[in-house]
N, C-alpha and C positions, 0 to 999 in steps of 0.2 A: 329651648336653647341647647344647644349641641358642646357633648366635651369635646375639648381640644384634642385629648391624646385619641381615643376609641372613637369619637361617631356618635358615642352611645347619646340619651337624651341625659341631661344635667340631673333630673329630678330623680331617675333611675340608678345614677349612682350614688344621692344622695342614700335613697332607701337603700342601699347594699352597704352602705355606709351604719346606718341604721340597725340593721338589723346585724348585720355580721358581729359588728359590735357589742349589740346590747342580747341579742337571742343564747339566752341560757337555757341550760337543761333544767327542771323541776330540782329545787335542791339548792346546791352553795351558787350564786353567781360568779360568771365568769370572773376570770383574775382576782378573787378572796380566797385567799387560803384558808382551810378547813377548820384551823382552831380558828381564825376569825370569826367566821361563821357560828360554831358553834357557840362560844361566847356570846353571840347576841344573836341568837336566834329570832326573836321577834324583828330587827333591823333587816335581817334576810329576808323573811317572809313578806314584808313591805315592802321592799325594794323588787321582790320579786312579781308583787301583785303590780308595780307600777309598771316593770317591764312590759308585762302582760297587756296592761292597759295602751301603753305606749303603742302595742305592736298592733292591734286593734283600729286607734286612731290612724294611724301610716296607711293603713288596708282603707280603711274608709275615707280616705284624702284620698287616694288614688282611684279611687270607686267614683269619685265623685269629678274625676279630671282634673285635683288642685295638686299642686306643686309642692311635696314635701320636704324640698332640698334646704330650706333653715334651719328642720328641726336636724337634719344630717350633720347640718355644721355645726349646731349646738353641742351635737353628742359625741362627737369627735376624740374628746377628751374624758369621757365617760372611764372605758375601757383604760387608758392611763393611769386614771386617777385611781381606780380598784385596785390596780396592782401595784401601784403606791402606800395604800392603804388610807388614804384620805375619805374614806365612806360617804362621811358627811357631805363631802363638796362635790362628790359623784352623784350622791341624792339631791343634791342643789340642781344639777346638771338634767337632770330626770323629771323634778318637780317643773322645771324652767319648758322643759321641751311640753311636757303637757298642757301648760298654761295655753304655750303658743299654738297648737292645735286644738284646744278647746276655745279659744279667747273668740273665735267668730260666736260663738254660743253663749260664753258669758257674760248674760247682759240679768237684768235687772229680773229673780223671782220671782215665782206664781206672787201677783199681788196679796197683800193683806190688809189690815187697817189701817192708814199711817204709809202705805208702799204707794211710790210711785209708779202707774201705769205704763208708762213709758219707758222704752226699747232706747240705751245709749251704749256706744262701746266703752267696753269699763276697763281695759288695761291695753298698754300701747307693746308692739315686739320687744323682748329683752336686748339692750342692746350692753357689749362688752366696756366695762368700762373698770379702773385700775380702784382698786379699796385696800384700805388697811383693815388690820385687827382689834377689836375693842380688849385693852387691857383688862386683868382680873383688876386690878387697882382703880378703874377708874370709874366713878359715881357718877360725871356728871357732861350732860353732851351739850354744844354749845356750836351755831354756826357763825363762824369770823367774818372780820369785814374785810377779807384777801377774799369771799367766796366760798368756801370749804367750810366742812363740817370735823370738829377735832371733838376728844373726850378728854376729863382730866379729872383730877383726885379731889376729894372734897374742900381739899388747902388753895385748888389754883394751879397745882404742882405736878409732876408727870402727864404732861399733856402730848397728844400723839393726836396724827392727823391721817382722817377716815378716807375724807374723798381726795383727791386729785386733780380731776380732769372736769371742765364745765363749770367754771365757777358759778354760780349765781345766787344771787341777792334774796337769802334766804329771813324769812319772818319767823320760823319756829321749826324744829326738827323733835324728832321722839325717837327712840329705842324699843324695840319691841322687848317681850320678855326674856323669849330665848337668846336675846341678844344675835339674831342670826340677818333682822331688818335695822332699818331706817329710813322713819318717814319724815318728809320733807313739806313744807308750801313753800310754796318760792313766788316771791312777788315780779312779777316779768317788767318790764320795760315799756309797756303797752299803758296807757294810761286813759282812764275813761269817764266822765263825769258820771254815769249814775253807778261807779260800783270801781269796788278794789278787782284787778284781775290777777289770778294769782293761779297754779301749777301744782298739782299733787304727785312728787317724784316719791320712787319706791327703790331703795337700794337693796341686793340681795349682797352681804358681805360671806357667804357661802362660796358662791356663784361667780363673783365678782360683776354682777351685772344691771342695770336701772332700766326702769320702766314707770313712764307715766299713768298714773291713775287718772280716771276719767274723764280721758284728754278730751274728748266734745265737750266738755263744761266749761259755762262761760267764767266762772271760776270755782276753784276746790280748794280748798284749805289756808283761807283765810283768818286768823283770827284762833289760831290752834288748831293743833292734832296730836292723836293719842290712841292708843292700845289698848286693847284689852287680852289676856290671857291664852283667848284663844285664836289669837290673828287677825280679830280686825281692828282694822285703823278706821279712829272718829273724827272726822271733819266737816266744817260749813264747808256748804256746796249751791250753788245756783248753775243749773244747765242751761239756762237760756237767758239773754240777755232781755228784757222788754224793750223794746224801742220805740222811739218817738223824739219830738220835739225834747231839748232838755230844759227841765224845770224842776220844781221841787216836787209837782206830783210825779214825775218822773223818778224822781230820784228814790222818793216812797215807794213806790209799785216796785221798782228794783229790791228796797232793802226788803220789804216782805216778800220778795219771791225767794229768798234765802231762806235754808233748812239747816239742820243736822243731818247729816247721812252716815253709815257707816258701810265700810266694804273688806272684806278679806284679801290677805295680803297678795293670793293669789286670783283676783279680781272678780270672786263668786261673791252672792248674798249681798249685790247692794242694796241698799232700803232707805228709804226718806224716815226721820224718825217722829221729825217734829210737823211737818206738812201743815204750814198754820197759814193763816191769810192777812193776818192783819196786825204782824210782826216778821221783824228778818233775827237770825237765830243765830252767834259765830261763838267763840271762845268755850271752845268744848273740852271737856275733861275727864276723863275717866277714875272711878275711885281703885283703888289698888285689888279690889277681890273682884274688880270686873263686874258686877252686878249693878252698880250706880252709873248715872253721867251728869254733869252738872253742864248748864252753858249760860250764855247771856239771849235774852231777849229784848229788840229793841223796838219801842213806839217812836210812831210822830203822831206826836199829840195836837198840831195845829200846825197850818200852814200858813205862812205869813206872807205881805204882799210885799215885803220891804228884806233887803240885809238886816238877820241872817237866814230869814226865810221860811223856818221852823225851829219847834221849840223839841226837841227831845227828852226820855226818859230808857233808860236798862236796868232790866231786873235780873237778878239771878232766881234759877228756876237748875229743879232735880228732877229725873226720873230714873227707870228704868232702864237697862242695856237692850230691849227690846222697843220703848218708845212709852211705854206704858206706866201707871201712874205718878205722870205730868206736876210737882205740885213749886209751887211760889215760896223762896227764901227770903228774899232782901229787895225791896224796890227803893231805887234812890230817889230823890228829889230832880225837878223837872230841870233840863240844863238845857240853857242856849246852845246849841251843834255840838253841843258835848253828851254823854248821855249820863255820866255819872260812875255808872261801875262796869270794871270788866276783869277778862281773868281769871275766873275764879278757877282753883285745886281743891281736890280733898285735903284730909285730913289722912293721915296714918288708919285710923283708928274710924272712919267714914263719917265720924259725928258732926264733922266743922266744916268751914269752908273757908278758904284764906284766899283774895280777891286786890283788888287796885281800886281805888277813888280817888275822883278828880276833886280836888281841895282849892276851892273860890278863897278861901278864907287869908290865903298869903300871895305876894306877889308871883305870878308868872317867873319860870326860868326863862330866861332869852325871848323878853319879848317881840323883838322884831325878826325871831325865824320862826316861819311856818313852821307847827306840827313840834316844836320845844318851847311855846309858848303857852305851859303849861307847869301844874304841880300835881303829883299822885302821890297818896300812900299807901298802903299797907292795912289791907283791916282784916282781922277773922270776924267769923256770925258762927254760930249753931244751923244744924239745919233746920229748925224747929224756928229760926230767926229772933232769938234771943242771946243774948250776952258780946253784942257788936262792942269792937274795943279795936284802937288803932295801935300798931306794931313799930311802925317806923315814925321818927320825927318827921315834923314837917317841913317844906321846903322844897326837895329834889322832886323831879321826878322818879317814886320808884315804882316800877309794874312786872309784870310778867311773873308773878311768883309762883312757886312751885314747895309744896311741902313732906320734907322726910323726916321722921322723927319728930325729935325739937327744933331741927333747924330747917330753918325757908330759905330758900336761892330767889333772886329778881335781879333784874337789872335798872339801874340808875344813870342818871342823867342829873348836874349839880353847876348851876350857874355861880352860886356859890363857892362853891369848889374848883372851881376852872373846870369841873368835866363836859364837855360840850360832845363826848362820842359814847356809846354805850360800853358801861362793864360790868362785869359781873360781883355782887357784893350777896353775900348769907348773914342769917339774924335770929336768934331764936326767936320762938312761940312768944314768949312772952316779954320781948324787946329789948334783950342781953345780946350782946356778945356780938353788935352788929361791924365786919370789917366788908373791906375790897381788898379781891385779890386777882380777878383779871381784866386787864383793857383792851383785849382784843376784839371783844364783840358781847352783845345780849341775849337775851332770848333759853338763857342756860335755863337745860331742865334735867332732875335726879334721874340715873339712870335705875331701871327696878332691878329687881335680884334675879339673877339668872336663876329661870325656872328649869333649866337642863334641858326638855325635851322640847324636840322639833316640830313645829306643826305639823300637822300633812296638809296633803294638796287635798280640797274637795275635788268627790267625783263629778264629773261632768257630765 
């Protein structure tokens, strides 16, 4: 492609772009002033090894006859943003541009135990899109039923909104640590008998920019996702759909081809965690020092020749942030198309687990709507699966919970109540102090304590 004004080729002036921009001398980068610099000497020396790397990558796209005029327009803003003094969001700008030149490459690590063999692309281009800022005040992140992702204070109260633009119909969102992400599933429009299809978005509020994770998956992040300390996000994932005639063994062979996976936020080190055959695996959770994960696993225990088809069972199950020692919490009792429990969170303190169960014992909310014709409550267990005790009364639906301190956040649904749309209601530990304080939407989870530092990008 030829520019308009010179002749020159498009990709050509991309890279002058590029580089005029970002090629510093060894030392302060361009456009920071010197007491800048020297204040945070390790922030220079990083930004400068990314230069380096950046300018590296550009040489080897061009080596290879690929077109490096995106990362041009990414960095545009680079050189602005330095001599503003905005560091961070110029590092954003740097990290983003690497991605995109590495991203042909970033697919799935040298296999391990538990790692899938399999080549998929794992991060979609950063594309521009408008974000707000996570207030210090706010604890807690929540997507509305306008589409959009807002945060708010642990009352309900200064609530401020993140995304903008792309509304869509989100099941669960999370905050990284550094507060600098937000991971998203986003349940899509696309509707499929043997499986939920569902969309793993990656907001960079640095950057101001989204990017899908693992976008050739038949679905990602179903049924929760979550963080761990050092950048990655934990989500159920299934990359390929099975296909066939639709039936219930169909519909089996689907939910067990569902895993745990986790991926970094810059689309390196994805990995199958749980790689099991004869279970599907979603509602994943990470404990707060990063070193646990809890999730559900689900059987079909029998398949039947009649409505409802199959009998189901879910357990909750811990391991490792690596995959590794696998062990069994809490198995419920066998449910008709139900499974029993899901949900589960840590605990503060890693020793508990606070979860959702499906309660036979009282009437159904709303029985004649699909999908609220239903009751949950609230239970913690030990991990050791001793000292089960339920948290909330009976009746509503409540699920999604999430635990800080003394107090659990979920959301409710109360036929009783007239609530027939989701809002957000908190309760302590030990089934004190339970109110409602917002009806915009469900799915609210704690936002963690800003750990101040930035990830870095892995090298490529």
């Amino acid at each position: 492609m030829k520019s308009a004004v010179t002749g020159i080729p498009k990709s050509r002036v991309m890279v002058c772009i590029v580089f005029c921009t970002l090629w510093a001398m060894p030392g302060t980068p361009r456009g920071w002033t010197q007491d800048a610099a020297s204040t945070t000497q390790p922030v220079a020396e990083r930004i400068q090894h990314k230069i380096q790397r950046l300018h590296a990558e550009v040489q080897r796209w061009q080596q290879e006859g690929r077109d490096p005029s995106p990362v041009g327009q990414l960095m545009q803003a680079f050189e602005p943003l330095m001599q503003q003094g905005r560091v961070q969001e110029a590092e954003a700008r740097l990290d983003q541009a690497l991605v995109l030149l590495g991203q042909e490459r970033a697919t799935t690590q040298t296999p391990t135990p538990g790692t899938s063999t399999e080549q998929f692309p794992v991060i979609s281009q950063p594309r521009p899109v408008t974000l707000g800022n996570i207030p210090e005040s706010a604890e807690i992140v929540f997507p509305a039923q306008d589409g959009f992702i807002y945060v708010m204070d642990r009352n309900g109260g200064h609530v401020a909104q993140i995304t903008f633009q792309n509304p869509r119909s989100w099941e669960h969102v999370a905050v990284s640590f550094d507060h600098r992400f937000i991971v998203g599933g986003q349940t899509t429009n696309l509707h499929d008998p043997v499986g939920t299809i569902e969309a793993l978005w990656l907001f960079d509020l640095h950057s101001g920019t989204e990017v899908r994770l693992v976008p050739d998956f038949f679905s990602a992040g179903n049924g929760g996702v979550d963080w761990d300390s050092d950048g990655y996000v934990y989500f159920h994932g299934q990359p390929k759909k099975i296909e066939g005639a639709v039936s219930p063994e169909l519909v089996k062979k689907n939910n067990d081809a569902s895993d745990i996976w986790k991926i970094k936020y810059d689309g390196t080190g994805l990995v199958n965690l749980t790689n099991t055959l004869d279970s599907g695996e979603f509602d994943v959770s990470t404990s707060d020092n990063g070193k646990r994960v809890v999730f559900v696993r689900q059987f079909f225990d029998a398949i039947l020749p009649i409505e409802p088809y199959a009998t189901i069972h879910n357990e909750l199950w811990v391991m490792d942030a690596d995959g590794n020692n696998k062990k069994l919490v809490y198995q419920s009792g066998n449910e008709i198309r139900l499974g029993g429990t899901f949900d589960p969170e840590f605990s503060d303190d890693n020793a508990k687990i606070v979860f959702s169960k499906v309660d036979t014992n009282v009437p159904p909310n709303y029985p004649s709507v699909p999908g609220l014709n239903t009751a949950h409550d609230i239970w913690i267990v030990h991990l050791d699966g001793t000292g089960l005790r339920r948290v909330t009364e009976p009746g509503p639906i409540n699920i999604i919970p999430d635990w800080k301190g003394r107090d659990i956040v979920f959301s409710q649904i109360s036929e009783k109540d007239n609530i027939r749309s989701w809002i957000t209601a908190t309760i302590r530990d030990d089934g004190t102090g339970f109110r409602r304080m917002n009806g915009r939407g469900g799915s609210a989870k704690w936002i963690p304590e800003n750990s101040g530092a930035a990830p870095l990008v892995s090298p490529h």
